[in-house]
C-alpha positions in Angstrom: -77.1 -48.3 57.2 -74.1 -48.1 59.6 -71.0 -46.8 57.3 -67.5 -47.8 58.1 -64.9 -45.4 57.5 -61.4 -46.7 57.0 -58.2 -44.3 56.8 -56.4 -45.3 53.5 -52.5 -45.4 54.7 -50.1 -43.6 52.4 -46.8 -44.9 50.9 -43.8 -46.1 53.4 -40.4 -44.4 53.1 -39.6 -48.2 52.1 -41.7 -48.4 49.9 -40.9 -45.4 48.2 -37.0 -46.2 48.5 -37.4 -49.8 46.6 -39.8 -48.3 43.8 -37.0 -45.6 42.9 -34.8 -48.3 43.0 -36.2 -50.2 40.4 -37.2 -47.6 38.3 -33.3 -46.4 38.6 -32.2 -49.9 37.1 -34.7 -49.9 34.6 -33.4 -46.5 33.6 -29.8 -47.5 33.5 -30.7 -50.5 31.5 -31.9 -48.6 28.8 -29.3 -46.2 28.9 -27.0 -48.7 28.2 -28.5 -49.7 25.5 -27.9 -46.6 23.3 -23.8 -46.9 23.8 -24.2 -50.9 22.8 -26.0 -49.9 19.8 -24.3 -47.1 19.1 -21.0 -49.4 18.9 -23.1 -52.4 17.5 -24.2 -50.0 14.2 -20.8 -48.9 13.5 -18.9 -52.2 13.1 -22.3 -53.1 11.6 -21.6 -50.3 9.1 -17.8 -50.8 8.9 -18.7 -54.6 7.5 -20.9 -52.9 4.8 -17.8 -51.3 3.9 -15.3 -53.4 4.1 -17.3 -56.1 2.0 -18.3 -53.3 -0.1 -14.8 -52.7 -0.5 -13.8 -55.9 -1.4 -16.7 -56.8 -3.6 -15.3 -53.4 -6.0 -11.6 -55.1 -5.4 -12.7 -58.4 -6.7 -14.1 -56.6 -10.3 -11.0 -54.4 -10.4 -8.9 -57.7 -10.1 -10.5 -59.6 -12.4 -10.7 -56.6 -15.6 -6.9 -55.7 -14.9 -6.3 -60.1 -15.2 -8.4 -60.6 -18.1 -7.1 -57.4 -20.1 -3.3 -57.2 -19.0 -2.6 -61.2 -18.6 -5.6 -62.8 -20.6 -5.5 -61.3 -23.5 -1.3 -60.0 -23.8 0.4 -63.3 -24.4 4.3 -62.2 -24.1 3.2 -58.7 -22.6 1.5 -59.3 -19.5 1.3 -56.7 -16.7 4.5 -57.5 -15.0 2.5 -59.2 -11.4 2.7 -61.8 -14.0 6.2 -62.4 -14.3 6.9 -61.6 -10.6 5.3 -64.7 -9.3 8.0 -66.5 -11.5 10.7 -65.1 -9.7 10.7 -61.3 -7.8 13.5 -60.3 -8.5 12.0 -59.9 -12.2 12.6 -56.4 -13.2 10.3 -55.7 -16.4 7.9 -53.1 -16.4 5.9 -54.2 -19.0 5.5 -50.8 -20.8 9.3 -50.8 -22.4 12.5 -51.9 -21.7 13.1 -49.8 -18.6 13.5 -52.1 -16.0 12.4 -51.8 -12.3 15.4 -50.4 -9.8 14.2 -54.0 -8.0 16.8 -55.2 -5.0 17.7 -58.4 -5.7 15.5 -61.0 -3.0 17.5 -63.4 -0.3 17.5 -66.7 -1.9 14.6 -66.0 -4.1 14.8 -68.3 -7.4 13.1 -68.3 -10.4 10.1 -70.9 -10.2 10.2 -72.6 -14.1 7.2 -71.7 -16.0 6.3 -75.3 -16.6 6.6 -76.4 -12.8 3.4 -77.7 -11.1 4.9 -76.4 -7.7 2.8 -73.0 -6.4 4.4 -69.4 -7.6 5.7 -66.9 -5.7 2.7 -64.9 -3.9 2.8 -60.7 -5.1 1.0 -58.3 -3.8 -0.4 -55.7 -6.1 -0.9 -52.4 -4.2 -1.4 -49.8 -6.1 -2.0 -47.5 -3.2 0.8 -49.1 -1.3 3.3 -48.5 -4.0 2.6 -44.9 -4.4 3.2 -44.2 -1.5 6.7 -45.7 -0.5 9.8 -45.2 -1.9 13.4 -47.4 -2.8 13.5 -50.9 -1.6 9.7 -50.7 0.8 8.7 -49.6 -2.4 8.9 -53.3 -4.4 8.9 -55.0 -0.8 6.3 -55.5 1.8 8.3 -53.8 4.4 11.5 -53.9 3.1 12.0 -57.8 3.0 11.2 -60.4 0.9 7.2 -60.5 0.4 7.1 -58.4 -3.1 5.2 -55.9 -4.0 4.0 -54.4 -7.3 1.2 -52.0 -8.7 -1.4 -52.5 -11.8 0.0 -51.6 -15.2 -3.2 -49.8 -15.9 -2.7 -47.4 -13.0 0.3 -45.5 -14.9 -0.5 -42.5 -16.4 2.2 -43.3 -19.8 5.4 -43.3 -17.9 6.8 -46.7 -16.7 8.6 -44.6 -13.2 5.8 -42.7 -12.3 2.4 -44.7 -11.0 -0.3 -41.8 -11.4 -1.8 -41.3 -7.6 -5.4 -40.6 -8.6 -5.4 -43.3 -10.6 -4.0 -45.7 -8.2 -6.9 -43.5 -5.3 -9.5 -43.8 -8.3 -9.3 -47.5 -8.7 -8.4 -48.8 -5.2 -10.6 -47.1 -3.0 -14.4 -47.4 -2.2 -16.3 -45.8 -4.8 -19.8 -45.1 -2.6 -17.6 -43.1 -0.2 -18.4 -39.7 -1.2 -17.1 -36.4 0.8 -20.5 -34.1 1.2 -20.1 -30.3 1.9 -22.5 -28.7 4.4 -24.5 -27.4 1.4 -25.2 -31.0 1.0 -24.0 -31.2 -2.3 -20.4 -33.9 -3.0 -17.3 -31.5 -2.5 -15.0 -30.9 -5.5 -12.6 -29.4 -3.5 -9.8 -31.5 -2.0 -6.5 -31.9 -2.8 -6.4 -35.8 -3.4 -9.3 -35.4 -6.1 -8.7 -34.2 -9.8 -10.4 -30.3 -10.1 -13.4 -30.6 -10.7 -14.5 -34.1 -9.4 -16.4 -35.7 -6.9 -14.2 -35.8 -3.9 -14.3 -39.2 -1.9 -12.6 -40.0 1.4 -10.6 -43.0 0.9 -10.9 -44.6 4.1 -11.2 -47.7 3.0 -9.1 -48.7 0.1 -7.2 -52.3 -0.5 -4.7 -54.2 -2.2 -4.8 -58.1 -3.3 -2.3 -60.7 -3.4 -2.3 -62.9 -6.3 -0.6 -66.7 -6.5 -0.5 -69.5 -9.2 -1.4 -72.8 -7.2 0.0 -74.6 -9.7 2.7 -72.3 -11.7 1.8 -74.1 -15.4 -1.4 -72.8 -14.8 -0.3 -69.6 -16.1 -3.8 -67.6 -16.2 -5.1 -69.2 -13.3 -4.5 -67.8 -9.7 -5.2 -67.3 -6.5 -7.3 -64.3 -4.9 -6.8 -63.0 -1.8 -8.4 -59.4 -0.9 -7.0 -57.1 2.0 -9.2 -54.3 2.8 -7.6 -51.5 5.1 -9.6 -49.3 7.6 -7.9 -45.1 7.2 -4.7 -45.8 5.7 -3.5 -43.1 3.9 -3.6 -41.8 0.6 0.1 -40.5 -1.1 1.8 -41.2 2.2 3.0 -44.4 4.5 3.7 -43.5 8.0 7.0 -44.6 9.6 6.9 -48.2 10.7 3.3 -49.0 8.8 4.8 -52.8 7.8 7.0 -54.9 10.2 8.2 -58.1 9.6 8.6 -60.7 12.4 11.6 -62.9 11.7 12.0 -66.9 13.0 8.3 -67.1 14.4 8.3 -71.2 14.9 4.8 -72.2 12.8 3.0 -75.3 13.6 0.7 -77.3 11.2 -2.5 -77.5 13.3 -1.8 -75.6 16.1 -4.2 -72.4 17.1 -0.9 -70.6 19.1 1.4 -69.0 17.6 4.5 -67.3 19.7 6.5 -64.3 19.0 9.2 -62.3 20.5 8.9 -58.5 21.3 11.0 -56.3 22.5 10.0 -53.8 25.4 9.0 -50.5 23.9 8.9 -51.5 20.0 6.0 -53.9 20.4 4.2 -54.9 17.5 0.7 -52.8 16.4 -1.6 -56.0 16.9 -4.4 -56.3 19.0 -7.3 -58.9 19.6 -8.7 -59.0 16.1 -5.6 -58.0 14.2 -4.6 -59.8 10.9 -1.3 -61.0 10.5 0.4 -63.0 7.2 2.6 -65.9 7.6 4.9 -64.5 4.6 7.0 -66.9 4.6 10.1 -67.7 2.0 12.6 -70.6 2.7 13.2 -74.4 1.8 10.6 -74.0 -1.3 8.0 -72.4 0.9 5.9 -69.3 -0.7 3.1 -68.6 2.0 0.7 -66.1 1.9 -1.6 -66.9 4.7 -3.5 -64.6 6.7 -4.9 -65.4 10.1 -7.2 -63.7 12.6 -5.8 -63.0 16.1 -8.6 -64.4 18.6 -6.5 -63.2 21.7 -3.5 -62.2 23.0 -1.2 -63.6 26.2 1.7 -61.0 26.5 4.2 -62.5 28.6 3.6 -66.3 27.9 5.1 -68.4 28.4 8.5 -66.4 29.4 8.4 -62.5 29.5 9.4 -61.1 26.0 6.8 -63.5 24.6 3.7 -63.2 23.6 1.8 -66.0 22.5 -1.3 -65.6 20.0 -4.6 -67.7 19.9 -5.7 -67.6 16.2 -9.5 -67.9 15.0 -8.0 -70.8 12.5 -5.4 -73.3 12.6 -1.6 -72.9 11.1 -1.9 -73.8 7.3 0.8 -76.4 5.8 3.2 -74.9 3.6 2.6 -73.8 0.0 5.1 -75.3 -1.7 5.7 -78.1 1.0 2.7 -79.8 2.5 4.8 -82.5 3.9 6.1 -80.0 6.5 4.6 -80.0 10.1 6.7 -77.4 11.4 8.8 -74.7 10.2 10.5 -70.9 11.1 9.2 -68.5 8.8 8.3 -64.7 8.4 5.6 -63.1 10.1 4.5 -59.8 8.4 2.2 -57.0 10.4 0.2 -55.1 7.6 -0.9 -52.2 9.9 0.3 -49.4 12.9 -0.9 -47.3 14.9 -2.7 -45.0 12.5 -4.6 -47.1 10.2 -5.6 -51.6 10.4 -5.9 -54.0 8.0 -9.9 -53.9 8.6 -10.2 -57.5 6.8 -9.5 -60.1 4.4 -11.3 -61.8 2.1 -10.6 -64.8 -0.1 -11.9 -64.5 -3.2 -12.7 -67.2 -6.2 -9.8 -68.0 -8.7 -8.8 -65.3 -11.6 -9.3 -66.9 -14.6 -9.9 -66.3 -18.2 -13.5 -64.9 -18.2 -14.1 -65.8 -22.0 -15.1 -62.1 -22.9 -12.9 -60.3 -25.1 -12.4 -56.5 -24.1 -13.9 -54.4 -27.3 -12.1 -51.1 -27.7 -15.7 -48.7 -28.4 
């Protein structure tokens, strides 16, 4: 048998050249994929929280309605007098009232008028933190603000901070030591109890659609993402005056000034706060994007994930000026907001044990 012997030919330089090629996209493709998932996990996680958050918010809400409005006829927790006028100055624990500034044009709403209430926000937190005036106002203007009558530890002046940390932060947010074991140790914590971080914590806002309705309201949950506990950082709330809002319309314009910008970015909150001509807004909107510049420098115009609202208080209105309010700064964001079911009477009675 005649054998034919054949020289095998190695690999080209070529060859070689386009194989590491492809293996070095391959490579960089999965490498990739660990930053993207990395990132994907953690707002995955920060959801968890915030609805986590929110979900504890709702059951605080509804206890504090049903055993400080419910069932006190003539001595509800004073949110409940607020949304009849603001400038209402009863504490609900004893005739001391509230060092309230009186609100620009704010009038009391009658209790027997179908027409919306005034919108309050009830921030515990919030209202521990701040002092005079930014205190009982959402950044010292006309949006006010209260804390839960429950959250005072027996004095009318003096909300009780682990109360207010206690109640209106996430529960399941436990500080561990490197022994493993939940710390005991920090400052912000009673001695002797489980230490938890407060990085998320929230505050609600509460309205009567129909202000006869008088244990019915409105539920709207804000769930913030590191704002801090016992402290509010200079410039945490501004307030964007004469904002021109149009039913329908996804834009929204504002004027900055150069250097004081406002702390919003591409999926930012903001609150369409307004109070004039019988409007008492509390709408919050998603910023989808941002146009700095636009149309005229000084102006930037924002694309929001939903349209412009009509007026509480005047749906006949198409267009209006009103007060836009920025819940957040540098340090800390307003992670989310939820809109929750109606408080209503639940139709359990709270038994003392």
């Amino acid at each position: 048998m005649i054998h034919h012997h054949k020289t095998r030919r190695g690999m080209s330089l070529t060859e070689v050249l386009v194989a590491l090629f492809v293996m070095a996209l391959g490579m960089i493709s999965i490498l990739t994929l660990f930053p993207l998932g990395a990132s994907k996990m953690a707002i995955a996680l920060r959801n968890n929280r915030t609805s986590q958050t929110a979900t504890q918010a709702d059951g605080m809400m509804r206890l504090w309605w049903q055993r400080e409005v419910v069932e006190r006829p003539g001595n509800e927790d004073p949110m409940f007098y607020v949304m009849d006028n603001p400038n209402e100055t009863r504490n609900g624990l004893n005739a001391t009232p509230y060092a309230v500034p009186p609100g620009a044009g704010l009038t009391p709403i009658p209790t027997d008028s179908t027409q919306p209430s005034y919108p309050v926000m009830i921030d515990p937190i919030g209202f521990q933190a701040r002092t005079g005036s930014d205190r009982f106002w959402v950044a010292s203007n006309n949006f006010p603000r209260r804390t839960a009558r429950a959250l005072y530890g027996g004095s009318p002046t003096s909300p009780n901070l682990i109360l207010a940390f206690g109640a209106c932060s996430l529960l399941d947010d436990i500080t561990f030591g490197e022994n493993g074991l939940p710390d005991t140790t920090s400052a912000t914590a009673a001695p002797n109890t489980i230490t938890r971080e407060g990085r998320y914590n929230w505050s609600a806002v509460v309205q009567r659609q129909n202000n006869n309705l008088r244990t019915t309201a409105n539920l709207t949950i804000l769930v913030f993402d590191r704002r801090p506990i016992g402290t509010a950082p200079a410039n945490s709330e501004t307030v964007i005056v004469a904002p021109t809002f149009n039913v329908g319309s996804q834009q929204l314009s504002i004027s900055v000034t150069v250097g004081a910008e406002p702390p919003i970015r591409a999926g930012s909150w903001i609150m369409d706060g307004t109070r004039a001509g019988g409007i008492h807004n509390a709408n919050f909107y998603r910023i989808k994007s941002i146009a700095e510049d636009s149309p005229t420098p000084g102006v930037w115009t924002l694309d929001l994930e939903t349209p412009i609202k009509r007026p509480t208080g005047s749906p006949t209105m198409l267009s209006y000026q009103g007060q836009l309010y920025v819940l957040q700064n540098a340090l800390y964001r307003l992670a989310d907001v939820f809109e929750r079911p109606q408080l209503q009477p639940s139709g359990y009675q709270f038994q003392t044990p």
